[in-house]
DRENDRENMAR-408362 format. One record per atom (N, C-alpha, C): atom name; x, y, z. Coordinates in steps of 0.05 Angstrom, whole numbers, plus 5000, padded with zeros to 4 digits. Layout:
<rs>
<CA; <X; Y; Z>>;
...
</rs>
This chain:
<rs>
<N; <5017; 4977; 5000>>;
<CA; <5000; 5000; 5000>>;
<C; <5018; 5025; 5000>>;
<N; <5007; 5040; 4972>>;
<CA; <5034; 5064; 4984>>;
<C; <5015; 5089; 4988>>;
<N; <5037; 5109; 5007>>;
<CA; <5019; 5129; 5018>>;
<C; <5022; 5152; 4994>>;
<N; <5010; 5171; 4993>>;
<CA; <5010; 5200; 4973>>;
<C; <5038; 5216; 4988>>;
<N; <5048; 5227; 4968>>;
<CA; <5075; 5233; 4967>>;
<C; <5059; 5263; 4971>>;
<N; <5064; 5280; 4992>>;
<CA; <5051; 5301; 4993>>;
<C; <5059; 5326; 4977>>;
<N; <5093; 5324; 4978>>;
<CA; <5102; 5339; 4957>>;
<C; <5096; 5337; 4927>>;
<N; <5081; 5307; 4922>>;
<CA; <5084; 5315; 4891>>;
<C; <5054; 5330; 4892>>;
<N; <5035; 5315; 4909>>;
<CA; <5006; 5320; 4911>>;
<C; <5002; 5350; 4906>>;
<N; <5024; 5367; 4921>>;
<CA; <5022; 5396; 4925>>;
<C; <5033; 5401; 4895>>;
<N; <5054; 5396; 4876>>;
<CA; <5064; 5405; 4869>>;
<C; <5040; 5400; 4835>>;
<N; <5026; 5375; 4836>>;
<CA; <4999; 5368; 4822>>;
<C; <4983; 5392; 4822>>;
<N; <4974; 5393; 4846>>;
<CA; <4954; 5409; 4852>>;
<C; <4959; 5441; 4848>>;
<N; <4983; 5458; 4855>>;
<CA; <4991; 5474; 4840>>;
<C; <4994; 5482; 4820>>;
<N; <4995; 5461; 4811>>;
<CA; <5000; 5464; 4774>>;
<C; <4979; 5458; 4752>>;
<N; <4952; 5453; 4768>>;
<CA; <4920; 5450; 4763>>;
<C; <4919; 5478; 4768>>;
<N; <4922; 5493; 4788>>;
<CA; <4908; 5512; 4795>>;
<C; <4925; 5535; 4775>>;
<N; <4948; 5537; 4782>>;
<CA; <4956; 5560; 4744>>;
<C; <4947; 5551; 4719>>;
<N; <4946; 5517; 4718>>;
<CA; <4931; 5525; 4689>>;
<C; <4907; 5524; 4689>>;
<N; <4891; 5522; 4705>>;
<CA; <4860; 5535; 4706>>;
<C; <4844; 5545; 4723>>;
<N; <4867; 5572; 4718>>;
<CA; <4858; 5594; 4742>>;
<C; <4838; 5612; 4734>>;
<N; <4832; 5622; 4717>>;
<CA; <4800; 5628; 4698>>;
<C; <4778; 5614; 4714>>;
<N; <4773; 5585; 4708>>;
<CA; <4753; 5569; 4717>>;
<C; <4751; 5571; 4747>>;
<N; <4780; 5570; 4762>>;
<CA; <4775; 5577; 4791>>;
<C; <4763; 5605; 4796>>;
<N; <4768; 5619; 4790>>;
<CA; <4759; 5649; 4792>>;
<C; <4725; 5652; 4779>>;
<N; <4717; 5634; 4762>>;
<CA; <4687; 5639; 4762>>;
<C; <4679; 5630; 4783>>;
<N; <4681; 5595; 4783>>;
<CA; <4670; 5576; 4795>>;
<C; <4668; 5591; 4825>>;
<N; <4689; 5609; 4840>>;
<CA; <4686; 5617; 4863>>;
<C; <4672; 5642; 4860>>;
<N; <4667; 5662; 4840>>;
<CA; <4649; 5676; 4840>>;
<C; <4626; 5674; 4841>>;
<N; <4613; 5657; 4822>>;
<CA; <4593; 5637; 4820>>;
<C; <4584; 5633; 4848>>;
<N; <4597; 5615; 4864>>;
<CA; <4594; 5600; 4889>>;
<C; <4583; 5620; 4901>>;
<N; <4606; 5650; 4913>>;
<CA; <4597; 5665; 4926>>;
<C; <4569; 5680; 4921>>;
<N; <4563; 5685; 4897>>;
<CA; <4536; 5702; 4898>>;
<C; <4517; 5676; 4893>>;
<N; <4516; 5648; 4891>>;
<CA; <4491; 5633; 4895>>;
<C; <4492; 5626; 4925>>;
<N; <4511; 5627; 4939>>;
<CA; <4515; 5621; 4975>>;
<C; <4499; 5640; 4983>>;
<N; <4502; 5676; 4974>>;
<CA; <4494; 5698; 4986>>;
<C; <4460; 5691; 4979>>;
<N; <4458; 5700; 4950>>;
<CA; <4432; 5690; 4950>>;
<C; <4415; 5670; 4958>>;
<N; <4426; 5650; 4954>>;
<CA; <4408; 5631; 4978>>;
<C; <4410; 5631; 5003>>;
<N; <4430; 5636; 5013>>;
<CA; <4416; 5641; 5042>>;
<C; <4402; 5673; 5047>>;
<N; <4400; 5676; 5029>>;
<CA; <4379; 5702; 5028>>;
<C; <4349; 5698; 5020>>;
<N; <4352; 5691; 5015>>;
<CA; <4316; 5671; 5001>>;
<C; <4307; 5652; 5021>>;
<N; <4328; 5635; 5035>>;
<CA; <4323; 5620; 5063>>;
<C; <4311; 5626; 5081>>;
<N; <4320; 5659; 5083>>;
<CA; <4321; 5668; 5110>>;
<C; <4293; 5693; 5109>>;
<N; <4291; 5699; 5073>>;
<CA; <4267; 5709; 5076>>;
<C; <4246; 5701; 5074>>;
<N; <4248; 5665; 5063>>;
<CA; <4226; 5648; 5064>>;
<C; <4216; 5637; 5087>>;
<N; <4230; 5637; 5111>>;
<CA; <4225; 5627; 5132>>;
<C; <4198; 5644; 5148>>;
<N; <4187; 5621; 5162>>;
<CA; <4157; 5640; 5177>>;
<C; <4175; 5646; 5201>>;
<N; <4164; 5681; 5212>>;
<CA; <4171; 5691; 5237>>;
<C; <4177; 5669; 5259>>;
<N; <4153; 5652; 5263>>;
<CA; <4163; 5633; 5290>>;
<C; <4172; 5604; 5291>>;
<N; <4190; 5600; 5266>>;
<CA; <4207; 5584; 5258>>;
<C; <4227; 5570; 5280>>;
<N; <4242; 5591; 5295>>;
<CA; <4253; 5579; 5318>>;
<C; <4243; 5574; 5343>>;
<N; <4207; 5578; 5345>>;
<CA; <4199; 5571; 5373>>;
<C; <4204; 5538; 5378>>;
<N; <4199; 5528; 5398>>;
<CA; <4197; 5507; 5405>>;
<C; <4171; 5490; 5399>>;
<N; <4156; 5505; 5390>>;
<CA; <4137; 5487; 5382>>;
<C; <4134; 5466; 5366>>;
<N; <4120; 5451; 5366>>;
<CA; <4123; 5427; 5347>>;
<C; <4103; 5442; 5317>>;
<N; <4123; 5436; 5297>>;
<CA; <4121; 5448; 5268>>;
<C; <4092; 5428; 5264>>;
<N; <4073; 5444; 5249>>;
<CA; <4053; 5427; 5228>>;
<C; <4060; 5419; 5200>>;
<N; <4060; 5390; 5199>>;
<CA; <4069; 5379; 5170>>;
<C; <4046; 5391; 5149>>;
<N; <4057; 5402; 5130>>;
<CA; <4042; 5416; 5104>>;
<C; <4044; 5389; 5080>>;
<N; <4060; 5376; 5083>>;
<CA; <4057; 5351; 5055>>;
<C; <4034; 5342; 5074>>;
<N; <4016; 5325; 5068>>;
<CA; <3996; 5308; 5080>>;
<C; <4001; 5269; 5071>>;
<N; <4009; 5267; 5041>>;
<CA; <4012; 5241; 5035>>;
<C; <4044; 5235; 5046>>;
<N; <4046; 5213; 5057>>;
<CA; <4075; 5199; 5069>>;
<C; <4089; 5189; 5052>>;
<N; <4084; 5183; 5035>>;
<CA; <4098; 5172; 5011>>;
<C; <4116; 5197; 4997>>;
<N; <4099; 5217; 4986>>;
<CA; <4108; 5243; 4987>>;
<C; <4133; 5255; 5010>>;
<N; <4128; 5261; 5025>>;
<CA; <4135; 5270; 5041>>;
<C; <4165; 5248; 5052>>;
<N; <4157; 5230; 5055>>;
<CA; <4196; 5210; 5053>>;
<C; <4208; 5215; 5033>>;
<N; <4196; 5214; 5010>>;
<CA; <4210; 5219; 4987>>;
<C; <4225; 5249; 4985>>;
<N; <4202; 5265; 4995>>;
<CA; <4215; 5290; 4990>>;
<C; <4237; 5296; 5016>>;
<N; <4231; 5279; 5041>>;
<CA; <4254; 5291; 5060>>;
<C; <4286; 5274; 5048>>;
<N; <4281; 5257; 5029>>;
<CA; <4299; 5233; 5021>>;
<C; <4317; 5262; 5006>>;
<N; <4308; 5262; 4982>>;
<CA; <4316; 5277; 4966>>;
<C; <4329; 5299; 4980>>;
<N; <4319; 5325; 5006>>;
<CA; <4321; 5336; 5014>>;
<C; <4357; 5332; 5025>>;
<N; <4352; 5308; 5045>>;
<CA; <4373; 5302; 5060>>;
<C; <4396; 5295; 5043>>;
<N; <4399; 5287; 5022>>;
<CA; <4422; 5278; 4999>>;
<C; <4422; 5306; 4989>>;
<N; <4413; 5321; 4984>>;
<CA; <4418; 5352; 4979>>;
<C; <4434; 5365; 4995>>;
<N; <4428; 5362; 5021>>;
<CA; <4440; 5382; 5044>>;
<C; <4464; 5360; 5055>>;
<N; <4464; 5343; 5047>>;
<CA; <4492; 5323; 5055>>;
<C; <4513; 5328; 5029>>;
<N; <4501; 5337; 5009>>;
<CA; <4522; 5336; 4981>>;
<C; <4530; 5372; 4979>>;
<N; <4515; 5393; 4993>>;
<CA; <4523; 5410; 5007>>;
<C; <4553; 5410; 5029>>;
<N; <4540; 5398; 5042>>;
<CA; <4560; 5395; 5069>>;
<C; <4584; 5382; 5054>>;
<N; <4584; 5360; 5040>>;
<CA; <4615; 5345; 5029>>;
<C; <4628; 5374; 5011>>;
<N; <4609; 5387; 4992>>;
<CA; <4629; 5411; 4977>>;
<C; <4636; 5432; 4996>>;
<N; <4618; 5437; 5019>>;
<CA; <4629; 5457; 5037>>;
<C; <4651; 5446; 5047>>;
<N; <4657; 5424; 5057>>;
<CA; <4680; 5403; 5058>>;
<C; <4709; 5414; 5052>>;
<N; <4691; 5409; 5027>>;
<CA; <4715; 5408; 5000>>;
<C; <4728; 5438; 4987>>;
<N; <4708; 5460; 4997>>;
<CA; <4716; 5485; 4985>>;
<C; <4728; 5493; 5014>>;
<N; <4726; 5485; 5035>>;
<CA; <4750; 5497; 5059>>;
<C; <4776; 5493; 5066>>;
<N; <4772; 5474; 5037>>;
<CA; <4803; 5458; 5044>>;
<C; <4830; 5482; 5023>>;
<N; <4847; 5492; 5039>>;
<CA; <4867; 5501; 5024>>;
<C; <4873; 5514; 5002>>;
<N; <4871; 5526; 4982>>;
<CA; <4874; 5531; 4964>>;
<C; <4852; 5530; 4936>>;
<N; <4823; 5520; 4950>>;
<CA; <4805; 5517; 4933>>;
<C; <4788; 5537; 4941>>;
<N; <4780; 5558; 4923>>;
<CA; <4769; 5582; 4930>>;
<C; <4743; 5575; 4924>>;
<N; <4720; 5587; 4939>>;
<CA; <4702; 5585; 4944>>;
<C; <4689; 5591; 4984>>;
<N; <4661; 5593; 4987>>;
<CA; <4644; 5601; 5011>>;
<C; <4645; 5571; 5029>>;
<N; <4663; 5558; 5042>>;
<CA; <4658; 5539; 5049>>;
<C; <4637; 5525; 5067>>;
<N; <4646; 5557; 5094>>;
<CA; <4632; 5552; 5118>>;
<C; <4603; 5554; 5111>>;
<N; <4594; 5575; 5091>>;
<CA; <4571; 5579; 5085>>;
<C; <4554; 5554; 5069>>;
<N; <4569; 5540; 5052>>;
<CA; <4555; 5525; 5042>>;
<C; <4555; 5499; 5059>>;
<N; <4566; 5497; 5078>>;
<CA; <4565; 5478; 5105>>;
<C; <4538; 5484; 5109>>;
<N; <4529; 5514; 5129>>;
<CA; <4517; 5514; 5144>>;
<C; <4490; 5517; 5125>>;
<N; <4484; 5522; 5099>>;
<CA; <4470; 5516; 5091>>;
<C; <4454; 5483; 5079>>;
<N; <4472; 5473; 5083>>;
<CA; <4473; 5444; 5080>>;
<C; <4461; 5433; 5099>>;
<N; <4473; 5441; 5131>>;
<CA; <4458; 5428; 5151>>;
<C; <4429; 5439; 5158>>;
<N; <4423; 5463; 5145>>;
<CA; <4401; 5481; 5155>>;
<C; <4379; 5460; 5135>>;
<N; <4385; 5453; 5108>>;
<CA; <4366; 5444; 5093>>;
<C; <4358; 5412; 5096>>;
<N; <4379; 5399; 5115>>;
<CA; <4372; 5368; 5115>>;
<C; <4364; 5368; 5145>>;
<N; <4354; 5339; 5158>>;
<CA; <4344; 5335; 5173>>;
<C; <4363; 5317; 5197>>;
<N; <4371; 5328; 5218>>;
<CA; <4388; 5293; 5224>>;
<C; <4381; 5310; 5262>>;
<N; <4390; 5291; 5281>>;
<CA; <4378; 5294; 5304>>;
<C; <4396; 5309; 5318>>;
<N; <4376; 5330; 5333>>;
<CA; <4385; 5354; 5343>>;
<C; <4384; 5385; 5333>>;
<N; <4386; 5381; 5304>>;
<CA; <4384; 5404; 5289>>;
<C; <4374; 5425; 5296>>;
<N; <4345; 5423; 5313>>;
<CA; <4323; 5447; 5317>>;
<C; <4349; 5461; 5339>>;
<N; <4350; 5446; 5365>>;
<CA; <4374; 5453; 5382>>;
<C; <4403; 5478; 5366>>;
<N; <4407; 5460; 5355>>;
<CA; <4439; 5476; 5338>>;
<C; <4430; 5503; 5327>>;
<N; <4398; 5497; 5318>>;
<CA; <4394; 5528; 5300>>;
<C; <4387; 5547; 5311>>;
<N; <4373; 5539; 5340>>;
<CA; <4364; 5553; 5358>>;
<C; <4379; 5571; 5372>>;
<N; <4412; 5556; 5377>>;
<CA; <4430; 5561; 5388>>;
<C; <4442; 5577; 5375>>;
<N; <4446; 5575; 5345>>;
<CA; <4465; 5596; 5335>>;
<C; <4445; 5620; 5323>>;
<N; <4421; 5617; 5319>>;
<CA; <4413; 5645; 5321>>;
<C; <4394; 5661; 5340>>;
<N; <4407; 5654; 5372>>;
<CA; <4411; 5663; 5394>>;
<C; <4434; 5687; 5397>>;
<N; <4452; 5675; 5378>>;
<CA; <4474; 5695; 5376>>;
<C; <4469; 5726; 5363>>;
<N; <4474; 5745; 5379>>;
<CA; <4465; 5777; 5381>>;
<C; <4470; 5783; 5341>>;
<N; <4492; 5779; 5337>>;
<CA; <4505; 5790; 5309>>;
<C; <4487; 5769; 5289>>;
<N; <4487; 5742; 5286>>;
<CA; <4471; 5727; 5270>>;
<C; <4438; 5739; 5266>>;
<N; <4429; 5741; 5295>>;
<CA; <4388; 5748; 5301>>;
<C; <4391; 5772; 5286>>;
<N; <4410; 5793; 5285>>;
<CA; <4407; 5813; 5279>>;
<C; <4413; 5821; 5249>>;
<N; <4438; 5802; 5233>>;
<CA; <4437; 5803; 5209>>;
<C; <4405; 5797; 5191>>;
<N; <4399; 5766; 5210>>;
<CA; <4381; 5763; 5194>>;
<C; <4352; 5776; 5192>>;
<N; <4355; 5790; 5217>>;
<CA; <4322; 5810; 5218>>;
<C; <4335; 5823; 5200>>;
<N; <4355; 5842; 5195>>;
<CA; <4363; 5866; 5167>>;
<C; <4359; 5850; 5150>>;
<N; <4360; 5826; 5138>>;
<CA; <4360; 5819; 5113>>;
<C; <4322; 5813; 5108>>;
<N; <4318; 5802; 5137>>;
<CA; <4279; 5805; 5124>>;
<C; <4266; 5829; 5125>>;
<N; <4277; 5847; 5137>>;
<CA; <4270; 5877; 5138>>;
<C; <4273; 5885; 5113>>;
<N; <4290; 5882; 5099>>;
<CA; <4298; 5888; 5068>>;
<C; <4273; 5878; 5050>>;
<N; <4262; 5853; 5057>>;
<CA; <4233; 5839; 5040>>;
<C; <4210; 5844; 5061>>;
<N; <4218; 5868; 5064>>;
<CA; <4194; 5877; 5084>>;
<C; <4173; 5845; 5095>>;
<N; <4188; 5833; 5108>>;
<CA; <4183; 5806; 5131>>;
<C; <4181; 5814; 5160>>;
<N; <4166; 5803; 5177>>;
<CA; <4165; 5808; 5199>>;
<C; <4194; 5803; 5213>>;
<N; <4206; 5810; 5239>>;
<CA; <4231; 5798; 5249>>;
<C; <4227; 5769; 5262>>;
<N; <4248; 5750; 5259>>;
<CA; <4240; 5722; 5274>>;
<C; <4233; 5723; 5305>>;
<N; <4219; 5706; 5312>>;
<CA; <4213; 5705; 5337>>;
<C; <4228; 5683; 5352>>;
<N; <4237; 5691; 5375>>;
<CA; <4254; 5668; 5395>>;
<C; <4232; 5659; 5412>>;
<N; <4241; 5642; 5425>>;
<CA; <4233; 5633; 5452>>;
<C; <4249; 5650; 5478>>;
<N; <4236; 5656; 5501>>;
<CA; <4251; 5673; 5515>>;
<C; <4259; 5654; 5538>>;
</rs>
């Protein structure tokens, strides 16, 4: 079994990135204004009392539907999370953290309500995102106190 020779790996990978530094420079432009914009549409799509504790009312009604669509959902926001992965690593330009945290926001796995609750508890996050639904004239989110 042989291991990756890190110097050549680097010296590979360097020499991808001068000769297609054009494509890197869209591809991360690109990234950045569909990262911005969607989590801008997320955050203005969301109902005011999204982060209460209450237990959410399911709007699909058929179950068949509704697995399917959380199926689909969850392989979305997991193939998110692997490119957020993948764009934080080193030298590959692109929104990483962002397309992380949009990844975990859109799939389903246990605890989630907890984590979201928690991070937009945080003064600078609650407050970006009321400015950004203030902008789509949206009500501000509501916490639990």
């Amino acid at each position: 079994m042989s291991f990756i020779d890190l110097k050549v790996y680097w010296r590979t990978l360097s020499g991808w990135v001068v000769e297609h530094w054009i494509l890197l420079v869209i591809f991360s432009v690109v990234s950045f204004i569909a990262s911005i914009v969607g989590c801008t549409i997320l955050l203005a799509s969301l109902p005011s009392d999204y982060f209460k504790t209450k237990e959410r009312i399911r709007r699909i009604k058929n179950p068949i539907f509704r697995i399917c669509l959380s199926c689909l959902k969850n392989i979305f926001g997991g193939l998110l999370v692997i490119v957020g992965i993948l764009l934080s690593v080193p030298g590959i330009p692109g929104q990483g953290v962002l397309t992380i945290l949009t990844g975990l926001v859109i799939s389903d796995f246990p605890g989630k309500r907890r984590l979201e609750r928690r991070l937009i508890r945080l003064p600078a996050i609650l407050s970006a995102a009321n400015q950004i639904r203030a902008r789509f004239k949206r009500s501000p989110l509501v916490l639990d106190d």
